[in-house]
C-alpha positions in Angstrom: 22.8 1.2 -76.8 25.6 1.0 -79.2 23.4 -0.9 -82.0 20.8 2.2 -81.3 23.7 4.6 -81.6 25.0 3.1 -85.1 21.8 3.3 -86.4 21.0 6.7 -85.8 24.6 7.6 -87.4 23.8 5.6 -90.1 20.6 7.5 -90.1 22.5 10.7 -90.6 24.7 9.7 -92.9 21.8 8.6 -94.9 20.2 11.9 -95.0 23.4 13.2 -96.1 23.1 11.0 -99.3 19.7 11.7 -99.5 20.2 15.3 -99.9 23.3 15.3 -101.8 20.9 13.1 -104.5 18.7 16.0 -104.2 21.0 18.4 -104.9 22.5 16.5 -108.3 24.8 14.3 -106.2 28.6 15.1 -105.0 28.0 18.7 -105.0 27.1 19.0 -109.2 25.7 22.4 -108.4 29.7 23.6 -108.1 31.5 22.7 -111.1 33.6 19.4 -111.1 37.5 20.5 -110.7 39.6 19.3 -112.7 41.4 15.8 -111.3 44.6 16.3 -109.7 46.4 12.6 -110.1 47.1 11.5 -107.0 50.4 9.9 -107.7 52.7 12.9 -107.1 56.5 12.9 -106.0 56.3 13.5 -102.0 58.0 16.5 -102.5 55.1 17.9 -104.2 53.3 20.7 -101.6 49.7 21.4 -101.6 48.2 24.6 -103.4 47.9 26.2 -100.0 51.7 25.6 -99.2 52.4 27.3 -102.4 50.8 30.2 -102.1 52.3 30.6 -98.6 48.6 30.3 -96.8 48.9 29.8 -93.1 46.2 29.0 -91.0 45.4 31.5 -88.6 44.8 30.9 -85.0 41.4 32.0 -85.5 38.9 32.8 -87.9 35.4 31.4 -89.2 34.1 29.5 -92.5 31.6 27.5 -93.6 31.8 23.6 -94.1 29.4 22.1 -96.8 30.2 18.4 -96.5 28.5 16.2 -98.8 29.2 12.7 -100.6 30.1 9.4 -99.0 28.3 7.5 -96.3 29.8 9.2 -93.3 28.2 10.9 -90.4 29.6 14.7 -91.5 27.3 15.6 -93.4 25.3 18.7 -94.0 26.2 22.3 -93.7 28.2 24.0 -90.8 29.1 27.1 -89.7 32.2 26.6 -88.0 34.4 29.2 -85.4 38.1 28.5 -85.0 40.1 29.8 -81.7 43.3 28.7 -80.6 43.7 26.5 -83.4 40.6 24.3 -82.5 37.0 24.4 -83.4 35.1 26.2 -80.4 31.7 26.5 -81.5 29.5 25.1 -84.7 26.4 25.7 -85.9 24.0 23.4 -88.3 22.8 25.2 -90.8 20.8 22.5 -92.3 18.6 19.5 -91.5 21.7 17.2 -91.9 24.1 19.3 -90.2 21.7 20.4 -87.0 20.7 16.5 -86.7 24.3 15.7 -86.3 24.7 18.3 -83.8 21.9 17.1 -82.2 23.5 13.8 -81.7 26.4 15.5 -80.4 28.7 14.8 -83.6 30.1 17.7 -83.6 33.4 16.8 -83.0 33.5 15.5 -86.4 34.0 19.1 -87.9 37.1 19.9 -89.0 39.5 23.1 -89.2 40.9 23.9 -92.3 43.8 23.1 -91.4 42.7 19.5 -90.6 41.2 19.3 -93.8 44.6 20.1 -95.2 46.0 17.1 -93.7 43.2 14.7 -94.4 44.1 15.6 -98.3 47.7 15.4 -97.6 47.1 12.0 -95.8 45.0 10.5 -98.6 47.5 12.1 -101.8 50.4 10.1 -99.6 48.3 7.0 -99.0 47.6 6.7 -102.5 44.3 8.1 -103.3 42.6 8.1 -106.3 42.0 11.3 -106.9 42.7 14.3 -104.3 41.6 18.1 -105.4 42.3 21.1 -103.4 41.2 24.6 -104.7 42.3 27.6 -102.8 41.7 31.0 -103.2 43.6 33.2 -105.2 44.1 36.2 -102.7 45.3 34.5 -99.8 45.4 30.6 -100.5 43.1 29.4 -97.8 41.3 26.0 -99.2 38.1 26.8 -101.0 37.2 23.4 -101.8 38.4 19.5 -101.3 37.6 16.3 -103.1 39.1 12.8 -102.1 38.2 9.6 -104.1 40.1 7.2 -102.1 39.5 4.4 -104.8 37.6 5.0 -108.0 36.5 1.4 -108.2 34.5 1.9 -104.6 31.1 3.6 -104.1 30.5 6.3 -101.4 33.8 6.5 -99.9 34.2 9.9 -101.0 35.2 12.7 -99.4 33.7 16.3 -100.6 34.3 19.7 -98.9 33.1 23.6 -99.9 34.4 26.0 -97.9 33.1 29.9 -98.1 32.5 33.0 -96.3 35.9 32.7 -95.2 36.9 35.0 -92.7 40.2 35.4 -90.4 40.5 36.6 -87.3 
């Protein structure tokens, strides 16, 4: 059963890559931000710290996850209550197949987006680019190279439709 199981993640993940190809690889259809270097003094605070964004208790977005070889992939519509995501909805083949598979758990908040940035700028990362938005600060779109010299362990997040509350 497990053997089955890795297969069909790996099977996900795959579909992931293949549409990411599709769609000019790494997200090319949004403009490549500018790298942020990744060696920064620890006492440097994200973009959203600095524009004094906090996450709300509850509130909805919209997770396009692409690059790497990872099982979140795909596009998500994703609720937040109490600080936790509550409900998720696939909202393409990728995303509803990993749904399907009960992956859901893999879908972050924000907020836990945040962190995975924070985690990989503190661990050393390659490159680690957070844009927020200008009116309130809320992330609008991640990107993690752990190491530049390794293929597919990125990490690529587009956040939109936003809403809090």
């Amino acid at each position: 059963m497990r053997v089955l199981l890795s297969g069909i993640v790996l099977m996900v993940a795959s579909a992931g890559c293949a549409q990411t190809a599709a769609t000019g690889g790494g997200g090319a259809s949004v403009p490549e931000p500018a790298a942020v270097p990744a060696a920064q003094p620890a006492s440097a605070a994200p973009p959203a710290a600095k524009r004094g964004w906090t996450e709300s208790p509850a509130y909805k977005f919209t997770l396009t996850s692409t690059c790497g070889e990872r099982a979140l992939i795909g596009r998500f519509r994703v609720t937040v209550a109490s600080g936790a995501v509550t409900r998720t909805e696939g909202l393409d083949d990728a995303a509803r197949k990993a749904l399907m598979l009960r992956l859901s758990k893999l879908v972050p908040t924000l907020g836990q987006l945040l962190d995975e940035a924070a985690t990989a700028r503190r661990d050393g990362a390659d490159e680690v680019v957070v844009h927020v938005d200008p009116r309130d600060g809320h992330p609008t779109s991640i990107r993690i190279d752990p190491s530049r010299d390794a293929i597919d362990d990125e990490s690529c997040y587009d956040i939109s439709d936003y809403s809090a509350g």
